[in-house]
C-alpha positions in Angstrom: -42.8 31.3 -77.5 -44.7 30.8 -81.1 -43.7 27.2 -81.1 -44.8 26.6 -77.7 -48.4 27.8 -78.7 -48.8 27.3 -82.3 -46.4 24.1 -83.2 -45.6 22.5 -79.5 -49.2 21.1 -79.0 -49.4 19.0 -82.3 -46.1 17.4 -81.0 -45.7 14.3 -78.7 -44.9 16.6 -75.5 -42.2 13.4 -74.1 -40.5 13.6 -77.1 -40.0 18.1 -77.7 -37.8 16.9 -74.1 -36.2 14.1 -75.1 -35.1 15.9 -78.5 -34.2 19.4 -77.4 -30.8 20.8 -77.9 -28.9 19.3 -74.9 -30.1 15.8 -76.4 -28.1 17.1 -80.1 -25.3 18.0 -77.9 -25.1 14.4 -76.0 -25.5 12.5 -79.3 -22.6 14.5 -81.1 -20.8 14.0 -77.7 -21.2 10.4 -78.1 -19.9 10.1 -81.7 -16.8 11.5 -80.7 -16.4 9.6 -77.5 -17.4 6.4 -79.3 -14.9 7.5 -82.5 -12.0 7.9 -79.7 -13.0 4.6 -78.2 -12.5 2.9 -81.3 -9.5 4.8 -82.8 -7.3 3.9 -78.7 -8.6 -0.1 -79.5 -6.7 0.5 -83.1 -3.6 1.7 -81.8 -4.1 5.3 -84.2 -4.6 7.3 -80.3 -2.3 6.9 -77.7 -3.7 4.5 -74.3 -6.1 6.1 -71.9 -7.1 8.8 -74.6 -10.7 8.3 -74.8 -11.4 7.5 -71.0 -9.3 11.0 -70.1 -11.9 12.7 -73.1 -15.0 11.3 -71.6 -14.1 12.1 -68.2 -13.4 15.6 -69.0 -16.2 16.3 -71.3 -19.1 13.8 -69.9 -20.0 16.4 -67.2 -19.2 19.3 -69.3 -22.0 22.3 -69.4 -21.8 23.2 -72.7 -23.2 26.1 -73.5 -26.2 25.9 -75.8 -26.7 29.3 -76.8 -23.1 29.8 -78.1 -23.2 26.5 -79.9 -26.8 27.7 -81.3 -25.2 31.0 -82.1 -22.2 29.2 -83.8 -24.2 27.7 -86.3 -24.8 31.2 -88.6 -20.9 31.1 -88.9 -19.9 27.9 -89.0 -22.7 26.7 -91.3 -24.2 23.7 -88.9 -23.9 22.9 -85.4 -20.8 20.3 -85.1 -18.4 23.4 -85.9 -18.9 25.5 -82.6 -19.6 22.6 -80.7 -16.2 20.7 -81.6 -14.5 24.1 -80.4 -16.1 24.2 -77.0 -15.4 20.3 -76.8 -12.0 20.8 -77.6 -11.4 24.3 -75.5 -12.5 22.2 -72.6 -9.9 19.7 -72.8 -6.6 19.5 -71.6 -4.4 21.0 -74.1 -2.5 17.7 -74.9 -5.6 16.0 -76.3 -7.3 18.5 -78.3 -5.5 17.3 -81.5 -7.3 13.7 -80.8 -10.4 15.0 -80.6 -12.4 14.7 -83.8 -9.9 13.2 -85.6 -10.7 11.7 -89.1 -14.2 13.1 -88.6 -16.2 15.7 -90.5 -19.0 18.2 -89.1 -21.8 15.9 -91.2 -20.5 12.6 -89.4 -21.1 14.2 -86.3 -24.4 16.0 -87.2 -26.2 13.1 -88.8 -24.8 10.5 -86.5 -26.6 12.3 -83.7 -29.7 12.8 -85.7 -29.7 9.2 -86.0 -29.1 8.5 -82.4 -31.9 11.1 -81.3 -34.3 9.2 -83.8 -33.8 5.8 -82.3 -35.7 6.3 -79.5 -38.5 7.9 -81.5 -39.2 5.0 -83.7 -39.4 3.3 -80.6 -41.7 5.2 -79.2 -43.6 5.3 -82.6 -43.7 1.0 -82.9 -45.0 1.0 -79.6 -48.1 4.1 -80.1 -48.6 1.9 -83.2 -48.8 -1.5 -81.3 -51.4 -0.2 -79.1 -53.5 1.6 -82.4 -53.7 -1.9 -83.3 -54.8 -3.5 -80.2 -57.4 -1.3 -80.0 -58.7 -1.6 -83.4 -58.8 -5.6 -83.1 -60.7 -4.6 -80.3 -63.3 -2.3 -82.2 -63.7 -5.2 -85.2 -63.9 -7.7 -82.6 -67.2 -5.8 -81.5 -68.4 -4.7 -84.2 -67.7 -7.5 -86.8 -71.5 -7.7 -87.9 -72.7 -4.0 -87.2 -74.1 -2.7 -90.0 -73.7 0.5 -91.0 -73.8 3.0 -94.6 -70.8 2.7 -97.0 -70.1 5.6 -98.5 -68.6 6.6 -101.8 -68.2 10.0 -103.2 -69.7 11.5 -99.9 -72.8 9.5 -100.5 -74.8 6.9 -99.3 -74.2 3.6 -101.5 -74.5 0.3 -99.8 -74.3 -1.5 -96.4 -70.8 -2.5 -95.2 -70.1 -3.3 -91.2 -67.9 -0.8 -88.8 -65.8 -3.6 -88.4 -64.5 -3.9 -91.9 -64.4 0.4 -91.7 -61.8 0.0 -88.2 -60.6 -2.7 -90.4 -59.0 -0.3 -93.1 -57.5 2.0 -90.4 -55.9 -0.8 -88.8 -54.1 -2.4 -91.7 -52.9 1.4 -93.0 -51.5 2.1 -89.6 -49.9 -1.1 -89.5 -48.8 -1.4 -92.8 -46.5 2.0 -92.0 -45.9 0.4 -88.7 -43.9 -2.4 -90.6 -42.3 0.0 -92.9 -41.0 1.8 -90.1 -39.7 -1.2 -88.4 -37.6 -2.4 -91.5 -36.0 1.4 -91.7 -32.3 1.2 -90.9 -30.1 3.9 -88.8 -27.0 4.0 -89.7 -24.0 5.7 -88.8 -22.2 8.3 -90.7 -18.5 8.1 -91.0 -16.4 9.5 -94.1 -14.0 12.0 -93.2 -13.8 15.4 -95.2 -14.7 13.9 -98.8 -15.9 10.6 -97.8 -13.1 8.8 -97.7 -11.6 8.4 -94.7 -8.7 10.7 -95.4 -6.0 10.8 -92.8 -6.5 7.4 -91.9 -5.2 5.7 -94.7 -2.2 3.6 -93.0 0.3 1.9 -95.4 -0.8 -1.2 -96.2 -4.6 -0.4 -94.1 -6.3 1.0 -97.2 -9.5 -0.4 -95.5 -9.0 1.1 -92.0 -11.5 3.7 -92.1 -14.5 1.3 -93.3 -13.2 -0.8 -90.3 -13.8 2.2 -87.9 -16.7 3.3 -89.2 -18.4 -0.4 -88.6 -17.1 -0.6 -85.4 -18.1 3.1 -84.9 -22.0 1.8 -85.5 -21.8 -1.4 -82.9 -20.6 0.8 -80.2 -23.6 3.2 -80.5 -26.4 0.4 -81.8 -26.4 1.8 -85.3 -26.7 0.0 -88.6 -23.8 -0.2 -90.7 -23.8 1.4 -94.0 -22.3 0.1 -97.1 -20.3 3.4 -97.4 -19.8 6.7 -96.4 -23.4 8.2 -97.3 -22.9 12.4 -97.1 -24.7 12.9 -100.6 -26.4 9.9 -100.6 -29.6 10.5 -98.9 -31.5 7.8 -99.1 -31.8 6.3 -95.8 -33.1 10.3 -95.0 -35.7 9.6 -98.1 -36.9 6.1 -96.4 -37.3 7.8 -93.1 -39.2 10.7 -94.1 -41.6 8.9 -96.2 -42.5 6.1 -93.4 -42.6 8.8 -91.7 -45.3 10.2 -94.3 -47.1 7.1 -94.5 -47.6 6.7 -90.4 -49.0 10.7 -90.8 -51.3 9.4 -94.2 -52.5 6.6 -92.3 -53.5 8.2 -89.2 -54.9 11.2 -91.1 -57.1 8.6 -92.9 -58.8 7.4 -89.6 -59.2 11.3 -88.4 -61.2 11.9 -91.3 -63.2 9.0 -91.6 -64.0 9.7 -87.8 -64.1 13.2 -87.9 -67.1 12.8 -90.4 -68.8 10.1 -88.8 -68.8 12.3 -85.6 -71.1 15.0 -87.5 -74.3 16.3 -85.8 -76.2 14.9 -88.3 -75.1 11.6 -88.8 -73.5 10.7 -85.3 -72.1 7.5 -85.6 -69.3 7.8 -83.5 -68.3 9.9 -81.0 -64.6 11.0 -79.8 -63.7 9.7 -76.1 -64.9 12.3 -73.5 -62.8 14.2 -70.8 -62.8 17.4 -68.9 -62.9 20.2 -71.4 -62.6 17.7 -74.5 -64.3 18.9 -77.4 -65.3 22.2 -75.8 -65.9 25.3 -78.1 -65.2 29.1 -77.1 -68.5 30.4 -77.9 -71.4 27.7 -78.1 -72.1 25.5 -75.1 -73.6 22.6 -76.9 -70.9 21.8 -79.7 -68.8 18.7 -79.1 -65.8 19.5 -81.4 -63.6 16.6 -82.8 -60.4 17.9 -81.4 -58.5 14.6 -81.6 -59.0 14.3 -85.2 -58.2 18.1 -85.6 -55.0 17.8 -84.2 -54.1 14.3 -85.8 -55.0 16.1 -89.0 -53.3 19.0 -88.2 -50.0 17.1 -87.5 -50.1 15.2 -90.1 -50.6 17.6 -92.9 -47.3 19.3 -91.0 -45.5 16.2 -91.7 -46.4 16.3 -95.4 -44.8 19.5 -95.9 -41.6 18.4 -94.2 -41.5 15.6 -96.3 -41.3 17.8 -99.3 -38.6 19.9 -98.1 -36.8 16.3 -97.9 -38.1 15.1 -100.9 -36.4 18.0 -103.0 -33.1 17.8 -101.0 -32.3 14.5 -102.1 -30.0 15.1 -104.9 -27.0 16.8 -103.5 -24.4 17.7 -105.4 -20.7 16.2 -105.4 -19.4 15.0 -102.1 -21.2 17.1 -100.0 -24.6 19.1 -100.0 -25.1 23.1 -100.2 -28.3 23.9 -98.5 -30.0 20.6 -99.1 -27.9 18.9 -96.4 -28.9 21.6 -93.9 -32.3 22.2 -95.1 -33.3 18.1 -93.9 -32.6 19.1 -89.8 -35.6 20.2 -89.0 -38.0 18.7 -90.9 -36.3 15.6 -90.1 -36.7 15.9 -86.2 -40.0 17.7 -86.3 -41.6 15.1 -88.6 -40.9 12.5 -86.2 -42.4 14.7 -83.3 -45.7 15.5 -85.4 -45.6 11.9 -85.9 -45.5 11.0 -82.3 -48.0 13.8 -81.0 -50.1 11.9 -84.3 -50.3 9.0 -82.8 -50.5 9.4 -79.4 -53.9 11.2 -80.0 -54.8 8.4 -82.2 -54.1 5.5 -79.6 -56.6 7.5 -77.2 -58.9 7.5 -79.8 -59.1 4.1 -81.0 -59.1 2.9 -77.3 -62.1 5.2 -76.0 -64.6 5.6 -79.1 -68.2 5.9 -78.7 -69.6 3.6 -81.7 -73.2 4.5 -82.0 -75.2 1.1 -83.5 -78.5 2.9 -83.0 -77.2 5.8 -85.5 -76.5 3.4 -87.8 -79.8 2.2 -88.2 -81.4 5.3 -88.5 -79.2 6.5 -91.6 -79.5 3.0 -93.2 -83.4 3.9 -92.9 -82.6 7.7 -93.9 -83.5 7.2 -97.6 -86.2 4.8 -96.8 -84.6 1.9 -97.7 -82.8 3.3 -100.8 -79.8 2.4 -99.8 -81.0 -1.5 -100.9 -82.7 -0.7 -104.2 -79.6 -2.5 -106.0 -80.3 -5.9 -104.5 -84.7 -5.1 -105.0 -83.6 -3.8 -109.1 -81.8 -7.5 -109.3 -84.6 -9.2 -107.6 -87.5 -7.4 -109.9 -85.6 -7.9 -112.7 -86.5 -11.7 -114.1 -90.3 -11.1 -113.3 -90.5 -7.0 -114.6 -87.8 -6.4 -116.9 -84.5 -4.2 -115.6 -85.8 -0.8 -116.8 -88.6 -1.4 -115.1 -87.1 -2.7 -111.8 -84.8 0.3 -111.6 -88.0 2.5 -111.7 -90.1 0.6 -109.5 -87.1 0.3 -107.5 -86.6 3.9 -106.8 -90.3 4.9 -106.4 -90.7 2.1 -103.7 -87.8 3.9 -101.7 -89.6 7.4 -102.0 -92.9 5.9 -101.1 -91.5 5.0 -98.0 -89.5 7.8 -96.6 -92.5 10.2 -97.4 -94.8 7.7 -95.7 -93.0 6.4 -92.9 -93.3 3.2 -93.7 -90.7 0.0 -94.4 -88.8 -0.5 -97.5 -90.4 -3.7 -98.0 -93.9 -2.7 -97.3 -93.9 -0.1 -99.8 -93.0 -2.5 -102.7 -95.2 -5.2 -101.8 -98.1 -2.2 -102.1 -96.6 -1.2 -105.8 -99.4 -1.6 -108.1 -96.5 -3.7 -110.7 -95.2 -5.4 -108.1 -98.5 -6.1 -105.6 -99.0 -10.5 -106.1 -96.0 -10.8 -108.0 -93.3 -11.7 -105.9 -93.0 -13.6 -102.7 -93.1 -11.4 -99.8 -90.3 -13.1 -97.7 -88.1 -12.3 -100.6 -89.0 -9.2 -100.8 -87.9 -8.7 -97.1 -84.4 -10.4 -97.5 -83.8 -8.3 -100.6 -84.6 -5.1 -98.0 -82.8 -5.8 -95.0 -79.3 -4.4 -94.9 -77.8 -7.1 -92.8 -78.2 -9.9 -95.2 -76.1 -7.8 -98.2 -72.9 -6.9 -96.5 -70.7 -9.2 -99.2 -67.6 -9.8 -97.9 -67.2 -7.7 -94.8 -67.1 -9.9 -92.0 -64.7 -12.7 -93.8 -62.6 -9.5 -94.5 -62.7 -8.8 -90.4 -61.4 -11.9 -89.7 -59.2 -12.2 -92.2 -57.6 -8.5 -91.5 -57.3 -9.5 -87.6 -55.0 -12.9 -89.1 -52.8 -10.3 -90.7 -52.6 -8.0 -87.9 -51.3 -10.7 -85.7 -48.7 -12.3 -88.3 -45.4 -10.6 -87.8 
């Protein structure tokens, strides 16, 4: 009941069904159908094996809790389900079943098959992020608004190069995800395929276990890969890198969303945003649980992360220690990105926000491009002063940036006026950001 209240809601709700312990149980019932399939085509079971198997066991109830109990003996969850697989045949094919198979073939075979879905589902969350952030830096190529470094106010950028540096980070892991191979697992006790080693066939397990991967749409593997992990490694970090991305945008937005700046706002809806004790707050719940998620995912990762060595030809404790935070990284993932899609597609940008804070430090934020302008005629020590004092002048008396240095007592006859405007106006020093717009929206629609 804890998951469903505390861990459930950060997770993609579609996929906690689509990955709950009946779907384990159909992909490990898969591998060994498909293995059966594969072993009747070479001649190693006799004919009509694998269609009497999947007959008897395709409609089979297994029963979930004994398999699930199973596991604190048997050490994973292949070893009590192989029994009730087998106790459920007819006695004369039980010997067939499983045959040249270990509990880790079955166990990450099925985690592979229960992930292929997911990434999926994840290109496709990802392929609608990025429509909707073309979308955003579409509209907002030229709107001006404060950069910000180290928390501060520093110099004029657009929100369209901002959406610009979520999109590329989401699709950047979007394309490392979609270069991620699934591959079977197929080894046999230590890897090597022992008991299927006909005279003169020294090759005939490799042969099964490729054919074992086009029957189920898995990749095939170079060989057996029980302690080596690294095609777990590559998926948990893309994995980590979808989370990082979409983390990024949650807390860009998230703080852009404050009270006191409110540049953005998150997409409305019925109880959206709603707090428990003060009527008038307006709470960044998306981001929360984006951010939630993904620093869920980052701790799964680890777990990963320091099982990769395992030791000899097969893992103690790190093996078994990758399940969960395998599945339940993708799931965080998902629920991520789902809430991230909905965000992208339905934020409030506030243009009228974002000229009041460019004007917040009355005109400060441009006293880099006035200190280059003063400079030939007053000298740069004296530009950077004058510079400065303009800028206070004017948020104490209400008055333009540009008004404030033409009054300046060093600066008053000195300088051309229009100048002085250009050199105050945010929308004429924005450098690169709208060639970098359309030149991240080129990218984003290159394959």
């Amino acid at each position: 009941m804890s998951d469903a209240l505390l861990q459930h809601p950060f997770m993609s709700q579609t996929a906690l069904t689509e990955c709950s312990g009946q779907a384990l149980v159909s992909g490990m019932l898969a591998f060994e159908l498909a293995l059966a399939e594969v072993q009747e085509a070479r001649a190693l079971l006799p004919e009509g094996t694998a269609e009497q198997m999947r007959h008897a066991l395709a409609g089979h109830a297994f029963d979930i809790s004994a398999v699930a109990a199973g596991v604190a003996s048997g050490g994973n969850v292949a070893i009590p389900f192989v029994k009730q697989a087998r106790a459920a045949l007819p006695a004369e094919l039980q010997r067939h079943f499983h045959r040249g198979a270990t509990s880790q073939d079955v166990v990450d075979t099925a985690l592979m098959l229960m992930l292929k879905p997911r990434l999926a589902a994840l290109d496709a969350l990802l392929l609608r992020c990025r429509s909707a952030a073309v979308a955003l830096m579409q509209s907002h190529e030229a709107t001006v608004m404060v950069g910000r470094t180290l928390m501060q106010q520093a110099l004029p950028i657009t929100f369209g190069v901002k959406v610009a540096h979520w999109a590329i980070g989401l699709e950047q892991a979007r394309r490392r995800l979609a270069g991620l191979e699934l591959p079977v697992q197929f080894g046999g006790a230590v890897g090597v395929h022992s008991g299927l080693d006909e005279p003169g066939l020294d090759g005939l397990g490799l042969e099964i276990m490729d054919e074992l991967a086009a029957r189920l749409g898995l990749s095939v593997p170079v060989l057996p890969w029980h302690t080596d992990r690294q095609p777990i490694h590559a998926l948990a970090t893309a994995l980590d890198a979808v989370a990082g991305a979409a983390e990024k945008l949650a807390l860009d937005v998230a703080l852009l969303t404050q009270t006191e700046v409110g540049e953005v706002s998150e997409p409305g809806g019925e109880g959206m945003g709603e707090s428990s004790s003060m009527p008038h707050k307006r709470n960044p719940v998306r981001c929360a649980l984006i951010r939630g998620a993904a620093r869920q995912v980052h701790g799964h990762t680890t777990v990963i992360l320091n099982a990769s060595a395992q030791p000899l030809e097969r893992g103690l404790g790190e093996w078994h220690a990758e399940w969960a935070p395998l599945i339940d990284g993708a799931l965080l993932v998902e629920g991520a990105l789902e809430q991230a899609a909905v965000l992208l597609e339905g934020l409030e940008v506030h243009p009228e926000a974002m000229r009041r804070n460019l004007a917040a430090t009355g005109g400060g934020i441009m006293a880099e491009p006035v200190s280059r302008l003063l400079t030939p005629t007053l000298g740069q020590e004296a530009a950077k002063r004058i510079s400065a004092e303009a800028a206070e002048t004017a948020r104490h008396q209400g008055v333009s940036y540009a008004e404030a240095l033409e009054a300046h007592p060093e600066v008053r006859g000195k300088l051309d006026a229009e100048a002085l405007h250009r050199a105050t106006d945010p929308a004429l020093y924005l450098g690169s950001s709208q060639a970098q717009v359309r030149r991240a929206i080129a990218w984003l629609g290159a394959e």
